[in-house]
N, C-alpha and C positions, 0 to 999 in steps of 0.2 A: 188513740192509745193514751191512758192518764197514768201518771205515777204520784202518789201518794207521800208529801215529804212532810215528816212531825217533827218541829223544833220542840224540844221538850214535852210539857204536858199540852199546851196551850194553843201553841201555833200550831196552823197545819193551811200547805199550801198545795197548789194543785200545777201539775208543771205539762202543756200541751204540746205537743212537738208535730209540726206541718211534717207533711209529705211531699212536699213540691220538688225536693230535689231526688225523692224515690218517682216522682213522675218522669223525670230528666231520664234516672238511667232506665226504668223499664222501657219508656217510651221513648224511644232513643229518634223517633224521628220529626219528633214535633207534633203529632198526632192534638186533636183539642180532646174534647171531654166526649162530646158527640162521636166523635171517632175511635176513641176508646171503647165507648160503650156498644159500639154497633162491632168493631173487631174480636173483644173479647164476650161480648152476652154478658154484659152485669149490668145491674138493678140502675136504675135512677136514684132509687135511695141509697147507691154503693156510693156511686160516685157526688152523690151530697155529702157523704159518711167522709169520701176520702179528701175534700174540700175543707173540710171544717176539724179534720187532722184525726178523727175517730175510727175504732176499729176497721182494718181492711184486710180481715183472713176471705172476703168475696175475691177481693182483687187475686189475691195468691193462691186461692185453688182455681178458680178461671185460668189462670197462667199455668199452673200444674195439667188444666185438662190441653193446653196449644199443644200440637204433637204434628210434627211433620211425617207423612207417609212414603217413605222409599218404596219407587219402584222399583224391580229390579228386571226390565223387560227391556231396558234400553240404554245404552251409553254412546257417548257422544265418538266422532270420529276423530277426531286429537283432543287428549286431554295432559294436563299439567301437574305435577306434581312437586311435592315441597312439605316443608316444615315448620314450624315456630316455636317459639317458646310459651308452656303453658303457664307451671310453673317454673323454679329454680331448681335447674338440674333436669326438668324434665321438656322433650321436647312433643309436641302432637306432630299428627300427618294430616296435611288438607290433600284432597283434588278437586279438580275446578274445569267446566267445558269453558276450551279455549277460546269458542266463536264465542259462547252469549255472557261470559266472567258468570255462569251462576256454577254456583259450591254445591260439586257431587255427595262429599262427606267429608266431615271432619272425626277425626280416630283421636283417642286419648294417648295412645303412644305411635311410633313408628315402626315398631318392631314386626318382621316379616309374616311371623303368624298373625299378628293383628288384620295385617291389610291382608294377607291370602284369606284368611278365616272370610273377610269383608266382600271380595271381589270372586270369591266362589258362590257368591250368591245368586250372582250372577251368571245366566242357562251358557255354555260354552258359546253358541251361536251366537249372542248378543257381543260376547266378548271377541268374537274371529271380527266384529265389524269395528273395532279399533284398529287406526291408520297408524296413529303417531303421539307417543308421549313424550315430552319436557320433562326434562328432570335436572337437578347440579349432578355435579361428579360423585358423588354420594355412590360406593358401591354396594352397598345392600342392596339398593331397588333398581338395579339392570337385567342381575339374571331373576328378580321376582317380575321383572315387569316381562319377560322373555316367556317364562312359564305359563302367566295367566295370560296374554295377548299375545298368542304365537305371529299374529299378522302384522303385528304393529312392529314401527321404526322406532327407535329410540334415540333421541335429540338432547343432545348436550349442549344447556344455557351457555350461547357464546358470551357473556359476561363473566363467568365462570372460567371460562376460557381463559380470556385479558387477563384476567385476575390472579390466577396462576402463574403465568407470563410476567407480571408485574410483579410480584412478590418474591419470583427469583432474582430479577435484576436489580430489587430491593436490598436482598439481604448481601447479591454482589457487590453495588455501590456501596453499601456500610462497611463490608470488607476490607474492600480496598482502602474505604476515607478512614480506616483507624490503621494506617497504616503510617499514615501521617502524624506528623506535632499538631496538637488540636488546637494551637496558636498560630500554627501556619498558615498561609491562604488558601493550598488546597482543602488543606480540613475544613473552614470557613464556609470556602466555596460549595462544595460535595455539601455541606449539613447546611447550609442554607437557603440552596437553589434545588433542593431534590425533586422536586415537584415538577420543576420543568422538564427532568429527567427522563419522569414516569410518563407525560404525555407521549401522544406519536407525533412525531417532529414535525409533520403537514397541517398538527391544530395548532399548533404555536401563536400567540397574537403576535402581532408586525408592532406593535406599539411599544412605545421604550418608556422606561424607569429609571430611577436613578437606584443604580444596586449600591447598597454598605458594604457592603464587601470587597468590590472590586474599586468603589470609591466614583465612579460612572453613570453615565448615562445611557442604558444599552438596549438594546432587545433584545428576547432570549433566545433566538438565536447565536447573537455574540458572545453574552453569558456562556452558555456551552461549549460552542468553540475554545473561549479562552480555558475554563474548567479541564475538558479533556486533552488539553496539553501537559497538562500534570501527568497524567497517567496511561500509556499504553497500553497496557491490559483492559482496563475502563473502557477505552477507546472501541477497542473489539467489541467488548461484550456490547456497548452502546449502540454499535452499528448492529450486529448479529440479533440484537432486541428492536430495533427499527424495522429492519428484513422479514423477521417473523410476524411482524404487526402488519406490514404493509402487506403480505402474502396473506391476510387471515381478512383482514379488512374486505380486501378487493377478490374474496372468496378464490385463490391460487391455490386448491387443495393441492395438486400435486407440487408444487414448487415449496407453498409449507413445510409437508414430511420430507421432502427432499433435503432441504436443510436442513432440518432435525438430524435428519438419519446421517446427514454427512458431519456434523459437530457434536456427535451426542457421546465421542470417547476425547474431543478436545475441550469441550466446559468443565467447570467446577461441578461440585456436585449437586449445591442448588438446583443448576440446568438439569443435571441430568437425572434427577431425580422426577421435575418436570416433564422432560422430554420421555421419560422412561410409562409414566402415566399417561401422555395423548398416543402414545404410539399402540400403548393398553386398550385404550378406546377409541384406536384409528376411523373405525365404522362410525360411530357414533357421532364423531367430532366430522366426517364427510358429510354426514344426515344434516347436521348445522348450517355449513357452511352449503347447501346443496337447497334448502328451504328457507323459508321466512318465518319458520315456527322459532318461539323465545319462553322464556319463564316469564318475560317481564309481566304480565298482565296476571300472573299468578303472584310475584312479588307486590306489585300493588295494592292486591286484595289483601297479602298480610299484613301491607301498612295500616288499613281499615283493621282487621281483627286488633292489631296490635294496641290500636285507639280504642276499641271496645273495652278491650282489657282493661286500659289505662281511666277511662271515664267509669267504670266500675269499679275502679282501686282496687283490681285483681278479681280474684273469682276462687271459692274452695273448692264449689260444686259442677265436673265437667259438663252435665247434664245442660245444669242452667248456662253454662256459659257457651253452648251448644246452641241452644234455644236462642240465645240471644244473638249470637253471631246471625243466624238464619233466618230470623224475622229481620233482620237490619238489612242484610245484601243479598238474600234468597226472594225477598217480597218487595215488590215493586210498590214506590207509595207515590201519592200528589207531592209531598211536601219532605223535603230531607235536607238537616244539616250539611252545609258545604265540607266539612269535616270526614263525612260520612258519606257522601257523593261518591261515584266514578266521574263524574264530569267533569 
C-alpha cells in the first residue's frame, strides 16, 4: 500500500508501510510464509506482494473465505460455561468441552434467547446426552441450562463459592475495624494484616516477619491471635468463616448447610444474604462438592481470548474476532507462542 505526500509543487514523496506486525496479529501462531500460504491458498506472488509491504486485498479475502463448520450432531458430556468481556459494557458467552478445552461457540451476547436460539440447534437426543455443566452463580443460565439439558447436573464453580464466603467476612472485618480510632492498633491491625484473615487458617506459612504494626517478630498465626482480642464479635464471625471453609474444603456437605442453616438468623446481614443464595442453590452447590468438575479450565481459556483481544488492541468486528479466537485454540498447530499455549 503507497500514500502519496506533495510538499508544495515540487516535492513528492512516497511513504511504504511493512506488514510484519499485521503478520503478528493475523498469524498469531508463528506460522512462516510456507505455512501461510499452504493454510490460507494464496498466490506466491501474494505473499511476495505481502513481503515487500504492497497491496494485500489476497490476504483479506482468503481470510474472509476461513469459515468454521458447526456441527450440530454432537456435544460433549460435561461442558463449561462463562463469560467475558467483549467490549465496554458489553459481556459475550463462550462454552467449551470440559475433557479436550476445545470452544463449542462463542455468542456475541449472553442473553438467554441468544444461547436458546444457539443450543436449539441442536436435535433434543444429542442434547439428553449432556451429563454436566460448570457454570458461576450467575442465575440466568440454571433454569436455561434445566430447559435445554433436561439430563444434565448443574455445577457450581467452587471458587465462586470461596469467593462469596470471602467477601462477606470482608465487608464484616471492614465493619467492625471502623469501628475503631484509625490511630489505634486495632484499626492498624484489621487494615494491615487482612489478608491473613481471608486465608483458611491451615494455609498459613509458619515463617515469621517482623510486623509494623505490632512492632514484632511474629507468624501469622500470632498476628491473629493478638488482632482478635480486640474484638469479640470478629472473633465469632472469624471462627464461623473458618468452620465454613474447613466443611467445604474437605467436601462436609451435610455439616456445611448444617451450619448455615443453624447461624443464618444470628449473622449480620452480609452472612445472610450469602447464606440465603447457597441454601438457593443447595443442589447445585452438592453437585460441587460431590464431583471434580470446575470452571477453571474454562477460566483459563478466557485468560487466552482475553490476550487475543489485547495483542489485537480490541476488535470492532465480532465476526473477526470470532475467527480469530478459533484458529488460535480451536486448531492445533506445530508451533505456538507460550502466551497462547495451554501448556
Amino acid at each position: 500500500m503507497n500514500f502519496t505526500v506533495f510538499h508544495g509543487k515540487k516535492e513528492k514523496t512516497q511513504m511504504k508501510f511493512s506488514y510484519n506486525r499485521l503478520w503478528k496479529l493475523l498469524i498469531d501462531k508463528g506460522w512462516t510464509k510456507s505455512r501461510l500460504k499452504q493454510e490460507t491458498g494464496i498466490s506466491s506472488s501474494s505473499i511476495a506482494k505481502l513481503g515487500k509491504g504492497e497491496n494485500i486485498t489476497t490476504v483479506y479475502r482468503k481470510l474472509d473465505q476461513f469459515t468454521f463448520k458447526e456441527h450440530y450432531d454432537n456435544l460433549p458430556a460435561v461442558m463449561s460455561w462463562d463469560e467475558f468481556g467483549f467490549k465496554k459494557g458489553e459481556l459475550a458467552f463462550v462454552a467449551q468441552n470440559y475433557e479436550t478445552n476445545k470452544l463449542i461457540t462463542i455468542l456475541d451476547n449472553r442473553r438467554q434467547t441468544t444461547i436458546r436460539d444457539y443450543f436449539l440447534k441442536y436435535p433434543l437426543k444429542v442434547r439428553q446426552k449432556v451429563q454436566f455443566i460448570t457454570m458461576d452463580m450467575s442465575g440466568a443460565y440454571m433454569p436455561l441450562a434445566h430447559r435445554l439439558f433436561p439430563n444434565a447436573k448443574i455445577i457450581i464453580d467452587c471458587f465462586h463459592i470461596i469467593q462469596h464466603l470471602g467477601r462477606a467476612f470482608l465487608k464484616t472485618r471492614i465493619t467492625i475495624m471502623n469501628q475503631f480510632d484509625k490511630k489505634s492498633l486495632p484499626y492498624r491491625a484489621l487494615k494491615n494484616h487482612w489478608r491473613l484473615f481471608q486465608k483458611d487458617s491451615r494455609k498459613l506459612s509458619l515463617n515469621s516477619f517482623y510486623s509494623k504494626t505490632f512492632r514484632q517478630t511474629l507468624v501469622p498465626h500470632e498476628i491473629i491471635e493478638k488482632t482478635l482480642v480486640f474484638s469479640e464479635e470478629l472473633t465469632d464471625y472469624y471462627t464461623l468463616y473458618q468452620l465454613l471453609l474447613f466443611h467445604f474444603q474437605e467436601k462436609r456437605v451435610g455439616e456445611f448447610f448444617e451450619l448455615i442453616e443453624e447461624n443464618m438468623s444470628k449473622v449480620n446481614h452480609y452472612f445472610q444474604t450469602v447464606f440465603r443464595t447457597f441454601l438457593r442453590h443447595k443442589q447445585y452447590i452438592k453437585n460441587a462438592l460431590e464431583t471434580d468438575y470446575s470452571n477453571a479450565k474454562l477460566e483459563a481459556t478466557n485468560k487466552l481470548i482475553k490476550d487475543i483481544k489485547r495483542l489485537g488492541f480490541g476488535f470492532r468486528n465480532f465476526i473477526n474476532f470470532k475467527k480469530r479466537v478459533f484458529i488460535t485454540l480451536n486448531i492445533k498447530k506445530e508451533k505456538t507462542y507460550q502466551v497462547l499455549s495451554r501448556c
